[in-house]
VEXPAMAR-319875 format. One record per atom (N, C-alpha, C): residue number from 1; residue in three letters; chain; x negated, y negated, z negated. Coordinates in steps of 0.2 Angstrom, whole numbers. Atoms other than C-alpha are relative to their C-alpha. Layout:
# VEXPAMAR-319875
+-----+------+-------+-------+-------+-------+
!  nr ! rest ! kette !     x !     y !     z !
+-----+------+-------+-------+-------+-------+
! NUM !  ALA !     A !     X !     Y !     Z !
...
+-----+------+-------+-------+-------+-------+
//
This chain:
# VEXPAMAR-319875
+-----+------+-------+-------+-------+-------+
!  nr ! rest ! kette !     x !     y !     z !
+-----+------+-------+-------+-------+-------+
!   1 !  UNK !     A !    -4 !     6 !     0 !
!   1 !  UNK !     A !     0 !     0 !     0 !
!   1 !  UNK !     A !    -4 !    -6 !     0 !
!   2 !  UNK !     A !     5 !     7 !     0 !
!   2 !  UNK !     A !    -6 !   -18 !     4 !
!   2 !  UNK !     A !    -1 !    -3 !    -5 !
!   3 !  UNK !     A !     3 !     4 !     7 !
!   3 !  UNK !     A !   -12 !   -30 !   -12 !
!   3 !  UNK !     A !     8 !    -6 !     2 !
!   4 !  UNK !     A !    -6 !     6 !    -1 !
!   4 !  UNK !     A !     5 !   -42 !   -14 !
!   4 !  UNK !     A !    -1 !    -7 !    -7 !
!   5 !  UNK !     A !    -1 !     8 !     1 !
!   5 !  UNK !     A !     5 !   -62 !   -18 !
!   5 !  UNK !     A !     7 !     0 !    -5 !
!   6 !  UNK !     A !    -9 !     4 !     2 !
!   6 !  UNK !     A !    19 !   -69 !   -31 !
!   6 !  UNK !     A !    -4 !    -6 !     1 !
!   7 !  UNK !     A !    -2 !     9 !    -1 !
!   7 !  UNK !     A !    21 !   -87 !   -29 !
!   7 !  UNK !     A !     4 !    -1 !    -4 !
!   8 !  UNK !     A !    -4 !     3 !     7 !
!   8 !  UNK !     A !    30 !   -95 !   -46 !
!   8 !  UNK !     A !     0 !    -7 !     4 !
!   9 !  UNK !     A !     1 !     9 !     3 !
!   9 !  UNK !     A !    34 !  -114 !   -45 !
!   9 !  UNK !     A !     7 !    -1 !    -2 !
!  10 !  UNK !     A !    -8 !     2 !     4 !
!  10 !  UNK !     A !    46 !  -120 !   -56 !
!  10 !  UNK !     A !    -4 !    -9 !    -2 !
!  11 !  UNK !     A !     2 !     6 !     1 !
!  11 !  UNK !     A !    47 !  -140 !   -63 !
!  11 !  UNK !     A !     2 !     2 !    -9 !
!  12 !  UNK !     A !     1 !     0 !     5 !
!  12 !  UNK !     A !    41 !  -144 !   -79 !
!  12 !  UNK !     A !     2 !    -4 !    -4 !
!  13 !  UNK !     A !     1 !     4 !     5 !
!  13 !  UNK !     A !    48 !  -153 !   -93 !
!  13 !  UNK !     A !    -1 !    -2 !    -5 !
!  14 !  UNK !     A !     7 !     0 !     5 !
!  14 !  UNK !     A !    33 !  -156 !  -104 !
!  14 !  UNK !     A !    -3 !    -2 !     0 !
!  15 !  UNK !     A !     7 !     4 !    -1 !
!  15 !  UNK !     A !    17 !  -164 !  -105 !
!  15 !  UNK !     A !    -3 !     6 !     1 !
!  16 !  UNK !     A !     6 !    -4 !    -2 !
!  16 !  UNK !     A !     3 !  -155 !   -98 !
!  16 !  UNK !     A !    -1 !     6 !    -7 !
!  17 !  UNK !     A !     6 !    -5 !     7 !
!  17 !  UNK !     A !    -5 !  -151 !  -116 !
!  17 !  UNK !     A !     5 !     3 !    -3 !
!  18 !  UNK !     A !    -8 !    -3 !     2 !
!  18 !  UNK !     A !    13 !  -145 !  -123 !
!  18 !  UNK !     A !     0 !     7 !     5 !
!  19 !  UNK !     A !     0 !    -5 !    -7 !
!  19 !  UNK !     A !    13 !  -134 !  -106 !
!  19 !  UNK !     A !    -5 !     5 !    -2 !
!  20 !  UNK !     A !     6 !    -4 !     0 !
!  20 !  UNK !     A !    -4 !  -127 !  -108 !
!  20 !  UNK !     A !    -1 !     4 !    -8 !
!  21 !  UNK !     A !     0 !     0 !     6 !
!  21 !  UNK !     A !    -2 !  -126 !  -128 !
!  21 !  UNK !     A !     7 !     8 !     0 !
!  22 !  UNK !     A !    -8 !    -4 !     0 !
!  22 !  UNK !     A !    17 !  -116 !  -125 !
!  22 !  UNK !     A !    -3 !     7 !     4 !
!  23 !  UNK !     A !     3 !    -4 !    -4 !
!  23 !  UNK !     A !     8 !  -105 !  -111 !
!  23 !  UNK !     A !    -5 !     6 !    -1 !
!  24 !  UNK !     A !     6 !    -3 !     3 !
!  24 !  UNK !     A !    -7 !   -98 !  -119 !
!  24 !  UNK !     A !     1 !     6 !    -1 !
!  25 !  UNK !     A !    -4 !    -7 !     2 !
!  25 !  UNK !     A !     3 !   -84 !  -128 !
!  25 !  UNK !     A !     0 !     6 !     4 !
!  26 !  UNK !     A !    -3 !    -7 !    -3 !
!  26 !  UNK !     A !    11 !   -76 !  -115 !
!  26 !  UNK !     A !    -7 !     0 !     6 !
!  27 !  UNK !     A !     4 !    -3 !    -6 !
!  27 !  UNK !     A !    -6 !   -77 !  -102 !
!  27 !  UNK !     A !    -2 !     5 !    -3 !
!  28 !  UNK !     A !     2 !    -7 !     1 !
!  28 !  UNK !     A !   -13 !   -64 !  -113 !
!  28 !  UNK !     A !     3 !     7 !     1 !
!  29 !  UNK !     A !    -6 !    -5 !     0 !
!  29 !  UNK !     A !     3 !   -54 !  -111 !
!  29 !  UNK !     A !     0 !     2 !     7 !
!  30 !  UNK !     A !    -1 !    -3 !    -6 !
!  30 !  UNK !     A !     3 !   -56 !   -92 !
!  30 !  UNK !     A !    -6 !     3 !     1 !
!  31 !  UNK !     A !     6 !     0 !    -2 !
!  31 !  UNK !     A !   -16 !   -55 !   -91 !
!  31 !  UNK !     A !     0 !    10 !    -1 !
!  32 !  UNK !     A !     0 !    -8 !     1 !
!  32 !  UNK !     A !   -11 !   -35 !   -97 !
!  32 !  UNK !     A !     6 !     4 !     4 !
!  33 !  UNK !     A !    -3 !    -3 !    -5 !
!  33 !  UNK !     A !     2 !   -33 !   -84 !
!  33 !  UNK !     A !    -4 !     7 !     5 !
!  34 !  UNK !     A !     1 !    -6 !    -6 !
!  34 !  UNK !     A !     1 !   -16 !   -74 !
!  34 !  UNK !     A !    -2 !    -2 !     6 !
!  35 !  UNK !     A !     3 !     3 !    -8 !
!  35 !  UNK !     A !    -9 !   -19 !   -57 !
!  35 !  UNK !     A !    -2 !    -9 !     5 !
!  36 !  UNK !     A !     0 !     6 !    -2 !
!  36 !  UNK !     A !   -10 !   -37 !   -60 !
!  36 !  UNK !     A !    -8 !    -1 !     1 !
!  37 !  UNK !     A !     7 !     3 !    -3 !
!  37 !  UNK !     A !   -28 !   -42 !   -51 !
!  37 !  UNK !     A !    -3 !    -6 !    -2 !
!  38 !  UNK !     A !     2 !     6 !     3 !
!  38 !  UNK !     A !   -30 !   -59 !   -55 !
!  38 !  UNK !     A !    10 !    -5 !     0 !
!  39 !  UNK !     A !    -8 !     3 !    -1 !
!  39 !  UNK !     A !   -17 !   -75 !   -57 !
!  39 !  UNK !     A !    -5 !    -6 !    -1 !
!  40 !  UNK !     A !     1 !     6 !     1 !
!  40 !  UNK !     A !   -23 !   -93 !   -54 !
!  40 !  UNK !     A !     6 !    -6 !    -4 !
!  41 !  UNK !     A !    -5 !     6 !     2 !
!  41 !  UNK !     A !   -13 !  -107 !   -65 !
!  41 !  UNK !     A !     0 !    -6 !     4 !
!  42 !  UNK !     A !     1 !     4 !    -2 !
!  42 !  UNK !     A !    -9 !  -120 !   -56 !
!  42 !  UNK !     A !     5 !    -6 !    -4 !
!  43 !  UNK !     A !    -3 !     5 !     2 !
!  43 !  UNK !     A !    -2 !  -140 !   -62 !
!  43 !  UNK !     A !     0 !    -5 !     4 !
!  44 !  UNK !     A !    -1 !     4 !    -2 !
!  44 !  UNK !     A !     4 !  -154 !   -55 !
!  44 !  UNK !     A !     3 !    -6 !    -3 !
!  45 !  UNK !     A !    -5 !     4 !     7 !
!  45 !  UNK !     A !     6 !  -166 !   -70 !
!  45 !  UNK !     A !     4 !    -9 !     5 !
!  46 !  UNK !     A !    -5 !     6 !    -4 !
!  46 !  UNK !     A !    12 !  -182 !   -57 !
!  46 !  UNK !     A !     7 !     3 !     0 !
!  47 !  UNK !     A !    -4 !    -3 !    -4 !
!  47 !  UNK !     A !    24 !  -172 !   -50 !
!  47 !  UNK !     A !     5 !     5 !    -5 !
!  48 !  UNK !     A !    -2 !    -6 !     2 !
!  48 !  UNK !     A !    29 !  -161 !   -63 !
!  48 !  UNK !     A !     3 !     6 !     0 !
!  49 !  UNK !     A !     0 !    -7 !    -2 !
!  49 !  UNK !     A !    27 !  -145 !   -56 !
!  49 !  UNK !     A !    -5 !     5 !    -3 !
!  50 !  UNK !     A !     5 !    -4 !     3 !
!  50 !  UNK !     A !    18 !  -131 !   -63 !
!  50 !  UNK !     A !     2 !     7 !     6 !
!  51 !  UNK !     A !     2 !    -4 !    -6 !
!  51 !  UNK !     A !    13 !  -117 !   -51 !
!  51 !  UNK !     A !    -3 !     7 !    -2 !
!  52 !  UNK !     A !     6 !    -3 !    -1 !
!  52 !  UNK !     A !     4 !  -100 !   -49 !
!  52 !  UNK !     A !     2 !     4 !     4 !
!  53 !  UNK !     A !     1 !    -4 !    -4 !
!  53 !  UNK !     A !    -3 !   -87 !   -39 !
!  53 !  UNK !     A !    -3 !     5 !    -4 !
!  54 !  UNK !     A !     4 !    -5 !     2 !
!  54 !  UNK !     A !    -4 !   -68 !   -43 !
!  54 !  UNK !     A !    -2 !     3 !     5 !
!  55 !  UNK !     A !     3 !    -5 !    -4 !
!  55 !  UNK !     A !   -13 !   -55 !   -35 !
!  55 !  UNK !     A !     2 !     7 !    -5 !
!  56 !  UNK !     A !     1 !    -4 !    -2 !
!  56 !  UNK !     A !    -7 !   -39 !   -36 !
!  56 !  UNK !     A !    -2 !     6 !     2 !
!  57 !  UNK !     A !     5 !    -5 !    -4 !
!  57 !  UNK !     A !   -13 !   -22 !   -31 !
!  57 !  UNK !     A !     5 !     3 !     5 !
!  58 !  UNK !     A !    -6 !    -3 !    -4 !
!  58 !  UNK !     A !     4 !   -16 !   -23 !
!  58 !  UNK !     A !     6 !    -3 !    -2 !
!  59 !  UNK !     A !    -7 !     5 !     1 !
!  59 !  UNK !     A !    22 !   -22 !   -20 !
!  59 !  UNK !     A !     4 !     3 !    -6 !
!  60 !  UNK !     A !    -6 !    -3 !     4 !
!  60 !  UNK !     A !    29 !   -10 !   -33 !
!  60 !  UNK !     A !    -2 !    -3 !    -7 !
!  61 !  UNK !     A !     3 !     1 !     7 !
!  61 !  UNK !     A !    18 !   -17 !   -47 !
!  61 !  UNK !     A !     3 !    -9 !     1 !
!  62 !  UNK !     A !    -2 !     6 !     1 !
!  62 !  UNK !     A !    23 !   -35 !   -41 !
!  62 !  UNK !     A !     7 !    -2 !    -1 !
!  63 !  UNK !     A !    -8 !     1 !     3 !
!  63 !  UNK !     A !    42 !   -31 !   -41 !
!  63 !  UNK !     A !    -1 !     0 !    -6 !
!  64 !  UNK !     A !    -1 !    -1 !     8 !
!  64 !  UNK !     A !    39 !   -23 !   -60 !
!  64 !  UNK !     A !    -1 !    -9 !    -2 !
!  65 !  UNK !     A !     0 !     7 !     2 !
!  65 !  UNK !     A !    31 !   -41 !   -65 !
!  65 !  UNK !     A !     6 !    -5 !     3 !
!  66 !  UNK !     A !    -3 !     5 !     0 !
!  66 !  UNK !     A !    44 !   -51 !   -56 !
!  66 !  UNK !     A !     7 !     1 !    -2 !
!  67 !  UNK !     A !    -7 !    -1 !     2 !
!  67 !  UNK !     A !    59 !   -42 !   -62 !
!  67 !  UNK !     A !    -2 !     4 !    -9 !
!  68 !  UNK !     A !     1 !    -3 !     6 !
!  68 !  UNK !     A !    50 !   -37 !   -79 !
!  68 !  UNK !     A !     4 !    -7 !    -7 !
!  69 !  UNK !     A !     1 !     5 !     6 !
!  69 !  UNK !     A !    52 !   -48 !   -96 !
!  69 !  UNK !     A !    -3 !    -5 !    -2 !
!  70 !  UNK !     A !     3 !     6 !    -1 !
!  70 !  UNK !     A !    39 !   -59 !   -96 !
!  70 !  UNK !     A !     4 !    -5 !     5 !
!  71 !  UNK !     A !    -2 !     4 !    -3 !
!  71 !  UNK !     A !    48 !   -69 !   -82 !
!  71 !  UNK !     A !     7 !    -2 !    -3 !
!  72 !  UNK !     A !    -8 !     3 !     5 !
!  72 !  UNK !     A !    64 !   -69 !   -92 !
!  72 !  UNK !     A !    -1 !    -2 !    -5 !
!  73 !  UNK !     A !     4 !     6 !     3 !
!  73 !  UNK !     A !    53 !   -79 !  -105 !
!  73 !  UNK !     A !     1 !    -5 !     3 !
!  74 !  UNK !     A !     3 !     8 !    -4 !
!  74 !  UNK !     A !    48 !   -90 !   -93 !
!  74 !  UNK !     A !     6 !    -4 !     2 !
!  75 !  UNK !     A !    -8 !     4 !     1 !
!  75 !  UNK !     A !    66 !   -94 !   -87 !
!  75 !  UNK !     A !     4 !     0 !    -2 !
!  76 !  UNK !     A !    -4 !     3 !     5 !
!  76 !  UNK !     A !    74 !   -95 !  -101 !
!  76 !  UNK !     A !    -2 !    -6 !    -5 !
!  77 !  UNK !     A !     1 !     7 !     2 !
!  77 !  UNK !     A !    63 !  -109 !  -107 !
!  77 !  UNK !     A !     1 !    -6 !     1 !
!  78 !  UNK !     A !    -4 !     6 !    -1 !
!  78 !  UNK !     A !    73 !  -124 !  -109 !
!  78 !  UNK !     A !    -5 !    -7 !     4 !
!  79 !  UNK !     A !     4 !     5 !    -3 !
!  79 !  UNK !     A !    57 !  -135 !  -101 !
!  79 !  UNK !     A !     0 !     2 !     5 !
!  80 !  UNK !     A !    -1 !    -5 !    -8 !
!  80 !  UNK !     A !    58 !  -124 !   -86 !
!  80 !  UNK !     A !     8 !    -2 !     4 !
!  81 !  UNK !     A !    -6 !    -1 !    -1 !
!  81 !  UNK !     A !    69 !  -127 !   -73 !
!  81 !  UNK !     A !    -2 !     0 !     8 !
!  82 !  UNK !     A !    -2 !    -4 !    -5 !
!  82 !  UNK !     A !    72 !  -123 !   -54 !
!  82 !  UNK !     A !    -6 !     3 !     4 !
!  83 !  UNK !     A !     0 !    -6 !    -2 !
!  83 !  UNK !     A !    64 !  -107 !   -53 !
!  83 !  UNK !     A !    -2 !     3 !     4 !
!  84 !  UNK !     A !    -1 !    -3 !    -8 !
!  84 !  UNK !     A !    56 !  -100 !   -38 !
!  84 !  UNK !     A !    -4 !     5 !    -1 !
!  85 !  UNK !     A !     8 !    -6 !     0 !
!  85 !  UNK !     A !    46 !   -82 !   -37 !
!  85 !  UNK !     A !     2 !     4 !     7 !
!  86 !  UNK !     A !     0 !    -4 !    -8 !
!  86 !  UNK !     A !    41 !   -76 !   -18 !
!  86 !  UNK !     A !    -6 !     6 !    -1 !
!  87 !  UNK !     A !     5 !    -3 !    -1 !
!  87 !  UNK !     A !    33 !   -63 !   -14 !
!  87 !  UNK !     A !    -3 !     2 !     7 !
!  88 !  UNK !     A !     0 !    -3 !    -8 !
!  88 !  UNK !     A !    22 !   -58 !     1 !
!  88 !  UNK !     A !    -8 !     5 !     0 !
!  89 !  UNK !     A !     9 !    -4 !    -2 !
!  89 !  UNK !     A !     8 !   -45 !     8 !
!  89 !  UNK !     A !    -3 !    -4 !     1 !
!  90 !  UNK !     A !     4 !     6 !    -4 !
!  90 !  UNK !     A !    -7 !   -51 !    11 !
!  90 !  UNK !     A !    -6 !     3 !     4 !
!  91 !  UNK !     A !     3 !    -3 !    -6 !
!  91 !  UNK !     A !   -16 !   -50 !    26 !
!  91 !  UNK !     A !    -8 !     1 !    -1 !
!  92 !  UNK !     A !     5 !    -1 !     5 !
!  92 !  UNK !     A !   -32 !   -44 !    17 !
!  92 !  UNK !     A !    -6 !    -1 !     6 !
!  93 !  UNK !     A !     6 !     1 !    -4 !
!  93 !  UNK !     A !   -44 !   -43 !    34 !
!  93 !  UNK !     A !    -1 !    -8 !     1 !
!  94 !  UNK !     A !     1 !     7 !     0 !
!  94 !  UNK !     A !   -41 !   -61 !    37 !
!  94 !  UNK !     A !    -1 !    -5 !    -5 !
!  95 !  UNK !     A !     2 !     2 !     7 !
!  95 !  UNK !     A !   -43 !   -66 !    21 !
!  95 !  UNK !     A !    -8 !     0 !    -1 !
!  96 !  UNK !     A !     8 !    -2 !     2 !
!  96 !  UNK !     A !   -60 !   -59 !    19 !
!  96 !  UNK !     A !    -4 !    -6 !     4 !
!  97 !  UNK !     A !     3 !     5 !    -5 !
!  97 !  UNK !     A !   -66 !   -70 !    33 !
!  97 !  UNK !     A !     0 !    -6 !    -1 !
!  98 !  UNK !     A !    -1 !     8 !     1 !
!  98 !  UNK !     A !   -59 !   -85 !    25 !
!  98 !  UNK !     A !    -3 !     0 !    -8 !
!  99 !  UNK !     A !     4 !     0 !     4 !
!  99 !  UNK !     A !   -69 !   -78 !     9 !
!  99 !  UNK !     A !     5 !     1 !    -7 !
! 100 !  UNK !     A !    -6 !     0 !     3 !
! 100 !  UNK !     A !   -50 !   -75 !     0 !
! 100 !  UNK !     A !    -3 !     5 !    -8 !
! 101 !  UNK !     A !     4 !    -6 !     3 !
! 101 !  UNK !     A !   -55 !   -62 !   -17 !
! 101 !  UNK !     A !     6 !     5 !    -1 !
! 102 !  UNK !     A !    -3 !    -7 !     1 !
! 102 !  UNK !     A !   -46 !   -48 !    -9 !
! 102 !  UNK !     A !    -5 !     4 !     3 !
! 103 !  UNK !     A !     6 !    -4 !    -5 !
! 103 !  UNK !     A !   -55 !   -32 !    -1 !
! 103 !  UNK !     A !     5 !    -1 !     6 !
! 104 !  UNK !     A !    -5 !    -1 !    -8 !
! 104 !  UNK !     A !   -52 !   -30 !    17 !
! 104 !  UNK !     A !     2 !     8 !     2 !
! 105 !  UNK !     A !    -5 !    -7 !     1 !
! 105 !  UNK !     A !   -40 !   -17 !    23 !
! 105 !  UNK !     A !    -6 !     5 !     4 !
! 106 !  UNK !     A !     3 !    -7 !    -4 !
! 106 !  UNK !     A !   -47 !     1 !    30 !
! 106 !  UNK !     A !     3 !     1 !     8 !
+-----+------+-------+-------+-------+-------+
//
């Protein structure tokens, strides 16, 4: 199976260090999700957007995470609000060439 992308961006309403401070918790929680590879945090303090990217090792391990409880955390918190988790293959040969850290496919 291919390595699969989630893509989270929800808006924020909190300060950054409130944000970062309420978060800290559950990253150790997801940092021990099943098949999760890495996860970049991203933010967007003008704009009040908070963001990430996971990597996955496969799509069944990235449904469990988007359909698990840690995301019913996260959208249940009253500073959170419209929501969005995509998910996509990732095209792992072309990646490599752009120096992405997936391996490339066989």
């Amino acid at each position: 199976m291919a390595p699969t992308v989630v893509q989270i961006t929800f808006t924020l309403n909190m300060s950054s260090r409130d944000y970062e401070q309420a978060i800290t918790p559950l990253s150790h929680a997801i940092a021990d999700v099943a098949g999760l590879q890495w996860k970049i945090w991203l933010l967007n303090e003008a704009t009040h957007e908070a963001s990430g990217i996971a990597l996955f090792e496969d799509m069944d391990s990235a449904n469990a995470f988007v359909q698990g409880p840690l995301i019913g955390q996260i959208t249940s918190a009253p500073s959170i609000a419209d929501f969005c988790a995509a998910q996509f293959d990732v095209l792992s040969t072309i990646t490599a060439i752009t120096r992405g850290p997936v391996k490339p496919s066989s």
